[in-house]
C-alpha positions in Angstrom: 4.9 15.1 -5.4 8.1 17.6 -5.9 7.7 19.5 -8.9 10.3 22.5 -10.0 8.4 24.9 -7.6 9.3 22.9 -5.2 12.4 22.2 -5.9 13.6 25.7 -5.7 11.9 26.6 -2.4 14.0 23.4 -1.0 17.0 24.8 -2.1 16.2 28.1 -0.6 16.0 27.0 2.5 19.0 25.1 2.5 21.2 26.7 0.6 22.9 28.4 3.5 24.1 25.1 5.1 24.7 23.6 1.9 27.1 26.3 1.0 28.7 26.1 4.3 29.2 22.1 4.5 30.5 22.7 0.7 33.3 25.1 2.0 33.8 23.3 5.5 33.3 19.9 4.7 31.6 16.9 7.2 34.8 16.8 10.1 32.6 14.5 12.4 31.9 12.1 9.9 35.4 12.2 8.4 37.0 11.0 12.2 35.0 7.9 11.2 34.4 7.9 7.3 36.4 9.8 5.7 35.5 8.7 1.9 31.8 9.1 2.9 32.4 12.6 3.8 34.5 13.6 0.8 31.3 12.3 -1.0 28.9 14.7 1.4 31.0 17.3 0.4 30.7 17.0 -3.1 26.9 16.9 -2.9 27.1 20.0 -0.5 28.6 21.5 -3.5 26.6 20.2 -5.6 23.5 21.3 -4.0 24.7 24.9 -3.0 26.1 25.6 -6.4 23.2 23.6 -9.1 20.2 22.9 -6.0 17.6 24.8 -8.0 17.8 23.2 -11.0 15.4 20.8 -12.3 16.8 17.8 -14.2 15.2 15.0 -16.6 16.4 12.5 -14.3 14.3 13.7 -10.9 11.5 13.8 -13.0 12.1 10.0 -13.9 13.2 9.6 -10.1 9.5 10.8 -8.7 7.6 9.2 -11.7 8.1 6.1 -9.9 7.8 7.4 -6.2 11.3 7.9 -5.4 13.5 10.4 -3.8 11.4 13.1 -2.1 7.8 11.8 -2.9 6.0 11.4 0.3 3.0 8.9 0.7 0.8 7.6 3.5 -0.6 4.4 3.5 -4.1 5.7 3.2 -3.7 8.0 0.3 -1.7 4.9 -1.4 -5.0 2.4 -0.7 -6.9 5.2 -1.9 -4.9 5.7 -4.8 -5.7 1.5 -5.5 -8.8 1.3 -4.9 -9.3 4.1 -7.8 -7.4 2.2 -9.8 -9.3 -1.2 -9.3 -12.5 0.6 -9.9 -11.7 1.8 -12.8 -10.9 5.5 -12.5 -12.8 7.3 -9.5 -11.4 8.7 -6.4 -13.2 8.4 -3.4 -13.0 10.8 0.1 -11.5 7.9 2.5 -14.5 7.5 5.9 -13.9 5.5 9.0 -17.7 5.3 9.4 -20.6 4.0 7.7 -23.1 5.7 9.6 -24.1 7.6 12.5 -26.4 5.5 15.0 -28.2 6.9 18.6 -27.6 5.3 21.7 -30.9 3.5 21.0 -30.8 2.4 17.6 -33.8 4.9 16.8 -32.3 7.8 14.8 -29.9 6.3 11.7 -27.7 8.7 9.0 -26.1 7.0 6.6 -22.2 8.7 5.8 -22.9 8.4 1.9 -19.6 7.8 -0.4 -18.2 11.2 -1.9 -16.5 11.8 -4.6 -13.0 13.6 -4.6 -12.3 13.2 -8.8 -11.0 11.1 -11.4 -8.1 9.6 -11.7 -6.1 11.7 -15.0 -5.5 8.8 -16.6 -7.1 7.0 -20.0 -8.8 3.8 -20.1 -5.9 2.2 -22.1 -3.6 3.1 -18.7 -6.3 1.7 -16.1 -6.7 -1.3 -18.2 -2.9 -1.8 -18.2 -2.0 -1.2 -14.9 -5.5 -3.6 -13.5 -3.5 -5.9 -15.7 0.2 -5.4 -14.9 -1.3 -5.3 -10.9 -3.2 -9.0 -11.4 0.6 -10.7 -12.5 2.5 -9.5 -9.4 1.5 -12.3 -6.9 1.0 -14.5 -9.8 4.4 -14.1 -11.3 6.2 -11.3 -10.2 7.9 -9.5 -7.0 4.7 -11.3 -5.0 4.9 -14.7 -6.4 6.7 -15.7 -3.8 4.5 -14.4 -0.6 1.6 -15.7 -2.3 2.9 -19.2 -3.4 -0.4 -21.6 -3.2 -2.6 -19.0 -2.5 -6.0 -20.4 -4.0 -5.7 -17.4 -6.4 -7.9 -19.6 -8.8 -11.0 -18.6 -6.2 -9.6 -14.8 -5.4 -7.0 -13.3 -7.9 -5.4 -10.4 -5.8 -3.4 -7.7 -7.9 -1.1 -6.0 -6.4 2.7 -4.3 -6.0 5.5 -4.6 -4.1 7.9 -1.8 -3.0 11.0 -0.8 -0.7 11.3 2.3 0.4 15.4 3.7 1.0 16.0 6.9 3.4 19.7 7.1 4.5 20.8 6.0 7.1 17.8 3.6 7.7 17.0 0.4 6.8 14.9 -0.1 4.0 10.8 -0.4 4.5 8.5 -2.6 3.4 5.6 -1.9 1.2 2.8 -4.1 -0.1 -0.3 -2.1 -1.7 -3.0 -4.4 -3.6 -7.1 -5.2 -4.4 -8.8 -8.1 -4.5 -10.5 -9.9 -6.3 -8.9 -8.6 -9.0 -11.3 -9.3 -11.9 -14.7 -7.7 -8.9 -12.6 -5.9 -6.1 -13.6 -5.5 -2.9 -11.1 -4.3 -0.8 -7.8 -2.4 -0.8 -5.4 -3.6 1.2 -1.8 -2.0 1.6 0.7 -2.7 4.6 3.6 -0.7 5.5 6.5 -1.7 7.5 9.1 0.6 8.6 12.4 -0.3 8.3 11.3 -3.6 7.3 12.7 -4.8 4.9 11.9 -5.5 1.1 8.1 -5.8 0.1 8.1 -8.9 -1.1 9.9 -10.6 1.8 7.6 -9.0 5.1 4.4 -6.9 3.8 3.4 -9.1 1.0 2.8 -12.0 3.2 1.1 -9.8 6.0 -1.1 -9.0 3.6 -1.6 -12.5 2.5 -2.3 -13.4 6.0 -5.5 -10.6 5.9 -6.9 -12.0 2.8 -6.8 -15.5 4.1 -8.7 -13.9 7.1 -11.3 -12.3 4.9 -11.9 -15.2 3.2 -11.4 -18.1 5.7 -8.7 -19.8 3.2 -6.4 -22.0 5.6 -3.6 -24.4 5.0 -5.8 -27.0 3.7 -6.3 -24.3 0.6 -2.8 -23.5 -0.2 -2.3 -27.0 -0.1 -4.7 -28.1 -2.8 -4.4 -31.3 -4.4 -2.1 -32.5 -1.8 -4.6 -32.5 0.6 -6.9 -34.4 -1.6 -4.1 -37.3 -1.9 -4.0 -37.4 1.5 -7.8 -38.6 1.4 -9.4 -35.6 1.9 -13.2 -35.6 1.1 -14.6 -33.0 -1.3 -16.3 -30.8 1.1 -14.9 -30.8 4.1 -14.6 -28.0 6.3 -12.8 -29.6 9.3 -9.8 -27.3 10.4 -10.4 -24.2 7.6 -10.8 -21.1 9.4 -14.1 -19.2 9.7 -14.0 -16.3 7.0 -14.2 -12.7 9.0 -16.9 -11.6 6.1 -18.8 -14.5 4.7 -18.9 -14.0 1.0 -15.6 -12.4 0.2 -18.2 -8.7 0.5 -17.9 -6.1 3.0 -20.8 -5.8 5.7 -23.6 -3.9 3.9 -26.1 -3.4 6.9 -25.9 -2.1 10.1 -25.8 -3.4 13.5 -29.2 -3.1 15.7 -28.7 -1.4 18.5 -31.0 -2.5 21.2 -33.2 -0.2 23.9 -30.6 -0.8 26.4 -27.7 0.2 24.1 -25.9 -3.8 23.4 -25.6 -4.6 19.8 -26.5 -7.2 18.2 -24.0 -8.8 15.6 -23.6 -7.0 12.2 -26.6 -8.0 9.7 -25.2 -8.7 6.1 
């Protein structure tokens, strides 16, 4: 997250350049563009002359994760997943335990906490809430149109991400369920467009994996006109964790080092 201190080494270590493109101008770009390099220009100027300076309107800018914030995907899942559960940060793991080769000897990687989120419970409570309307009503709605959000509420957000020069990416971070989350989902898509239109439905697709939803869901009553009988199963797809709850147990490893499937 820039912050003046920041700001100042930036312009630094640019300032040379800057104050040379501000004098010299962009000639290559001009053979091509000329009113785009008169602009350039100006901002060389700009930044040679004013670069260290910290402005109202950057602050504003990287409130709301523009301009030079950077992000990964897993610090912004992280960042949701505090949010869902109401405040604490977690150290992300890729493991849940270390097992031997024969199942004998098991340690247990136990959740550690990295802090709290610096935020009051009036915020959390407004943003869990402002999250829950997005694929209900908002930038979302759309990507999750007939999602059986009646059985799983998913809260979410949708972004774009602009870099000249590049096409926009695609950003989708969310929870789910929304009112007893379980996982934190967020897909990124470089260069791919808005969020809404590519990484909301990806992650639409997971959810219907983790669950087992299937057309037949999305299509509710409609499906029931059709003569469908309360209760059937034909054609839904089997959910990837029964339940809608991540795997608590661990797999057996046997003597001659197979596993057995994942106990819940």
């Amino acid at each position: 997250i820039p912050d003046r201190e920041w700001k100042r080494t930036f312009w630094e270590a640019n300032r040379e350049n800057n104050c040379y493109r501000a004098e010299h101008g962009y000639p290559d770009v001009a053979e091509t563009d000329p009113s785009h390099a008169a602009y350039l220009k100006r901002l060389a100027h700009e930044h040679c002359v004013e670069g260290f300076e910290w402005r109202a309107g950057e602050a504003v800018n990287f409130a709301i994760g523009q301009g030079d914030v950077l992000v990964s995907p897993l610090q912004l899942a992280n960042a949701y997943a505090a949010i869902a559960n109401g405040g604490t940060l977690y150290e992300p793991r890729v493991g849940k335990a270390f097992v031997s080769a024969d199942g004998s000897v098991v340690e247990e990687i136990e959740p550690v906490v990295a802090g709290r989120l610096p935020v009051s419970d009036q915020t959390l409570s407004y943003l869990q809430a402002a999250l829950t309307e997005v694929p209900k009503a908002g930038t979302a709605s759309g990507a999750f149109g007939g999602f059986p959000q009646d059985r799983v509420s998913v809260a979410g957000k949708t972004g774009s991400a602009d870099v000249v020069g590049r096409q926009v990416s695609s950003w989708f971070a969310s929870y789910a369920p929304a009112d007893d989350p379980q996982f934190a989902i967020v897909v990124l898509v470089s260069q791919g467009g808005t969020g809404g239109a590519t990484s909301a439905p990806i992650a639409r697709e997971i959810y219907e994996g983790i669950y087992g939803f299937s057309a037949e869901d999305a299509e509710g009553e409609d499906a029931e006109d059709e003569g469908e009988e309360e209760g059937d199963d034909e054609g839904r797809a089997e959910p990837a964790l029964p339940g809608g709850a991540p795997w608590v147990g661990l797999p057996t490893v046997r003597p001659d080092g197979s596993i057995d499937l994942l106990d819940r």
